[in-house]
Structures are given as C-alpha cells and as structure tokens.
N, C-alpha and C positions, 0 to 999 in steps of 0.2 A: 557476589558476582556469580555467573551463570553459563551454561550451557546455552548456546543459543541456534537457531536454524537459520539460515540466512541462503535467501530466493535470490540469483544473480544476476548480474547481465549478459555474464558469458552460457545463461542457461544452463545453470549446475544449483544444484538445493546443496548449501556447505555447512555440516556442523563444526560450529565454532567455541572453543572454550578462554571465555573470557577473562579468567584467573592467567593461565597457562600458553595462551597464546597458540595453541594446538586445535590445525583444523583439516576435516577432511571432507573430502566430494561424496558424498552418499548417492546421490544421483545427478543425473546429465538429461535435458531435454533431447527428446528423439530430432526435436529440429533447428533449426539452425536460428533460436528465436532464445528473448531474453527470457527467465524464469522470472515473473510476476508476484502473485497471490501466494501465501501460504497459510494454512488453518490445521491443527491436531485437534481430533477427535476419539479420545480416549484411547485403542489400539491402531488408529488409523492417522494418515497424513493426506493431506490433498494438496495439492503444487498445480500451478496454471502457467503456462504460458500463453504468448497474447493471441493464440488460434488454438489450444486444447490443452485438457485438462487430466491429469495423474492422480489417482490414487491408490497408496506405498501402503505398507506396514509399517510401522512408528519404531518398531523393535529392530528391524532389518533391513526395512528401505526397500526392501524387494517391491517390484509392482504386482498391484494386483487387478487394474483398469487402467484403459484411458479412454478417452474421444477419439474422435476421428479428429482428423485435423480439417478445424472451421476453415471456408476460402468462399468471400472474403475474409478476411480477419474480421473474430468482435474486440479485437485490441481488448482483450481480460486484464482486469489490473487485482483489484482486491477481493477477499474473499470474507465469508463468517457461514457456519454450518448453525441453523438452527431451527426445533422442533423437527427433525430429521431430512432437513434439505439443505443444500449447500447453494446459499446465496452469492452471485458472479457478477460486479459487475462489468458490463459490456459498454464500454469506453465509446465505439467509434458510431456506435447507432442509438446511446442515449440510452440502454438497456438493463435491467437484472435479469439475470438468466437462473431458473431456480434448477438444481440436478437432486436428485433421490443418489441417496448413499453410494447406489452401484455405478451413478454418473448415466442414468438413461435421464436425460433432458427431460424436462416436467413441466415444464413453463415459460416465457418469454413474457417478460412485463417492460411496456414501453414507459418511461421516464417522462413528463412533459417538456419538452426546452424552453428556453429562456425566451421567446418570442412563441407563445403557443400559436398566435396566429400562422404562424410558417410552419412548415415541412421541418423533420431535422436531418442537419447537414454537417458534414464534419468540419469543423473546425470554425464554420460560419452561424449555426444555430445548433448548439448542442450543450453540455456544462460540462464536458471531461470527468465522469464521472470517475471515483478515485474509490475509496473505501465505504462499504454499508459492514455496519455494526448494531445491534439486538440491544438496548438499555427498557429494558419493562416491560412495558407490551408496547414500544415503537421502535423504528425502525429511524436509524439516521443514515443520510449517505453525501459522502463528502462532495462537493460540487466546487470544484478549481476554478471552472466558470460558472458564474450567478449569473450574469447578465452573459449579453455575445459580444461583449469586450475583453477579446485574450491578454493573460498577462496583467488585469485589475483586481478586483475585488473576487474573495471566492466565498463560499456561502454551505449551508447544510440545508438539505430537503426531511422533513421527517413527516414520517408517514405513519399509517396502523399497520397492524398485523395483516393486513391481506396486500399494503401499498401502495394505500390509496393513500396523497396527499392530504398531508393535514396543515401544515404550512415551510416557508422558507424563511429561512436567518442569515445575515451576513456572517459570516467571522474570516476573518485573515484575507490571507493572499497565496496565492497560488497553494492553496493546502493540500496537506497527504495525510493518511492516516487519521483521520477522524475518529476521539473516543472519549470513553469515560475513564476518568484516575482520580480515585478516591472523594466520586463522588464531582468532580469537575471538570468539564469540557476542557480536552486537550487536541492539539494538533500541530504538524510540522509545518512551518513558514516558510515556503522558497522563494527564490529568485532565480530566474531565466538569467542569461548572457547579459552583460550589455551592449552587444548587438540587436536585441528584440526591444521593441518598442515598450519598455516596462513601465507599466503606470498604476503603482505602488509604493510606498517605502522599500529602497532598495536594502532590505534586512533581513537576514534568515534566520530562523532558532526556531525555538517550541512555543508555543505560543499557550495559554493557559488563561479559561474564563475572560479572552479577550486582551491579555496583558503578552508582549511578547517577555516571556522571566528566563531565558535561557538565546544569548544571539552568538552567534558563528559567523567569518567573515564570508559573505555572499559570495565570494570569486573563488571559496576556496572549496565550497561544497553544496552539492544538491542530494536534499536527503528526504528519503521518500517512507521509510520505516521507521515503526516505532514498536520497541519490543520493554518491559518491564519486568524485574523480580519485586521482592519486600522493601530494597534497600536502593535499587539505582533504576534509573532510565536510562535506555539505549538508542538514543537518535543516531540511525544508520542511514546512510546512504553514498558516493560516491565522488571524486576530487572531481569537477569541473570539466567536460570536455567539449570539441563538437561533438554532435550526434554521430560523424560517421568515422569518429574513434572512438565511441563510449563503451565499444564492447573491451574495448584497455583500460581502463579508470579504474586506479585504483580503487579500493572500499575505503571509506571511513565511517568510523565508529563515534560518537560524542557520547561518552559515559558519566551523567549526570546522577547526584544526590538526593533522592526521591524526594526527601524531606523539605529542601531548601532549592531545589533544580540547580545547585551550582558543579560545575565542572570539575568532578574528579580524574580523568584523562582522556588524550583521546587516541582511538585504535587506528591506526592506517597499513595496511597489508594491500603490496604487490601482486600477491600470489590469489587473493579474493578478489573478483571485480566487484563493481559498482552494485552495492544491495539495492534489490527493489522491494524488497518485504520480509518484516522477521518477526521472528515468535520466540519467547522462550522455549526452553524444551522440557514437556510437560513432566519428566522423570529427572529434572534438573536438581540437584541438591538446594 
C-alpha cells in the first residue's frame, strides 16, 4: 500500500495515505476549477486545472509557476512529461498542448476528429480527449469518443514521436486513463447516468487487453484515475452525482490485487472529493 497524490474536484491536489487513512491538502487551485492532470517529475509536480497549469516542488508543494488562466477553457484533463515537455491534453478543442518544464507553451498540436471531413466542435465532432501516455517511441492518447457518438464506443489514437497519426483502435467505453501494466493495455470502463442516452454495456471497472477483469456497480461510481505500486491498483474516482453537485462527491477508491485484479477493499472519504487523477508518490515506501 502507498502514498498516493490525488487531483480533486473540489480543486485541492491531496496526499493520501493508503495504509493509515491519513490525508492532507497540499495545495488548492487558485480558481474556482476542479484539479485535473497530475504527473511527478523527479523534484517537480505538475497539477492542471481545466484552464491552467501549476508547477510545485514535490518535497514542499510550494509553487514554483503557473499559466495564466486559459479563457476559453482548453478543458485540460490528463498529463505525461516527456523528453522534457509536458504533454496536455486539451479536451474541448481536440488538442495537445506541449509546455517546456518552466510551463512557457511550446506548441499546440491539433488532434484530427472523428468526422475529418468537418470543423471540430465540442461535443458534436471531437473525441474527449482523456489521457496521452509515452510506451516506446509512440504516443497513445485515450479517446472516450472514437466515433461522434457520445456515450458509445471509445478508442486509442497512437501516434509517433512528433504526433503524427499512425493509426486508431477501439477499446472500451467511455475510458479514462489509458496505459501500460506490466506489459498490457489497461484502462477505466465508465458509465454516464442513466439519464444520458448510454449506448454501451452499462458496466464499469478496469478493463484489461480488452477483457473487463475488475467491475464496480455503475450507479455507484465514476472513476477517472488510475494509480499503481508493486502489489495493488488503485481505481480512483468519485460516488455518482449530477454534474452541479459533483464538487460534493464523495472520493472512492477501489484497491485491487495487481496480480489477480481482484478486490482488496474499497476507500470512500467524505472529506476528499471526487478524484480526477492520481499518481503514486514517487518517495512512496
């Protein structure tokens, strides 16, 4: 078990100790915005909310940059630093947004949507871009929408090193966190309300080389993080809300068996809202 960082929705980065149950606010977004993306890079932290981007000292949490605050929003969700740039992506415009370590913006790389023939549009021609993650020399980035069918089939974009498409895959539904674990594509399976026109297996868990090996009851949790040690997986994310009381939502945790994905217990705390993204913490025992 671990030390964990956990990105909120009440816009607070909270170290969490998973043993002990012992957590506290290390920082608080300057706006009135959920806390997103999180990535440690050796003595550094980077934290995104969905219009600007923090980067802390990993030892003290003090800041040492930020952005300005994006307007429009690029609705920022996931993060990965790599060959010294910190990959963003930029959810409401189809975007990665590359920054250099000091967070001076580098580059804007447009994503193609799901209808290349059209303009991209939020919510009508775009893929909700979720998590980009580094495995060799490409680039995966999790795509919630594959097609411009909200709430269906979601899919991975993988690209080369500069970002150039190299092709698309389905995998799951509504996915978050897109990555590699020990060698096997993994990622979190949700489900929207059933209020939203869901057209899926209404099923949520972890989902793994295509097989769902770990489900949670859909009404009970939408979970957006995925964080790991040696021994467990930590499917994080938040009890079930509308949207305009999700900054209340409780957190929950699913602390799953690395070896077997099966359910060792699960964390729920009042006092943490709804995780949007977590990491272990890199000085974790």
């Amino acid at each position: 078990m671990s030390q964990l960082l956990l990105a909120t929705e009440g816009g607070q980065v909270v170290a969490f100790d998973t043993v002990t149950r012992e957590h506290r606010c290390v920082f608080r977004s300057s706006d009135d915005e959920a806390m997103m993306g999180i990535e440690a890079v050796g003595p550094h932290l980077y934290v995104a909310s969905l219009s600007r981007v923090y980067h802390l000292r990993l030892d003290d949490f003090s800041k040492l940059a930020q952005t300005r605050l994006y307007e429009p929003t690029p609705d920022f969700h996931q993060m990965s630093f790599v060959d010294g740039f910190l990959y963003l992506t930029a959810t409401k415009d189809n975007q990665i947004w590359l920054f250099e370590p000091d967070l001076r913006l580098a580059r804007i790389h447009q994503v193609t949507p799901s209808d290349p023939r059209r303009k991209v549009e939020y919510k009508k021609n775009y893929n909700h871009l979720n998590h980009i993650v580094r495995e060799g020399d490409r680039f995966y980035i999790s795509l919630n929408w594959l097609t411009t069918t909200q709430y269906a089939n979601s899919g991975v974009l993988v690209t080369d090193a500069d970002l150039d498409e190299i092709e698309r895959f389905e995998f799951g539904w509504e996915i978050h966190d897109f990555q590699f674990l020990d060698g096997k594509k993994i990622a979190i399976c949700a489900t929207s309300s059933k209020g939203k026109r869901v057209k899926h297996p209404y099923r949520s868990g972890l989902m793994v080389e295509g097989e769902l090996v770990f489900e949670h009851d859909a009404e009970e949790a939408f979970c957006k993080g995925i964080a790991h040690d040696d021994d467990h997986i930590y499917l994080c994310g938040g009890r079930k809300m509308e949207r305009r009381h999700r900054k209340n939502s409780s957190s929950i945790i699913y602390v799953l068996r690395r070896c077997d994905y099966s359910l060792v217990e699960t964390i729920e705390s009042a006092d943490i809202k709804a995780i949007k993204g977590a990491i272990r913490h890199p000085d974790s025992p």
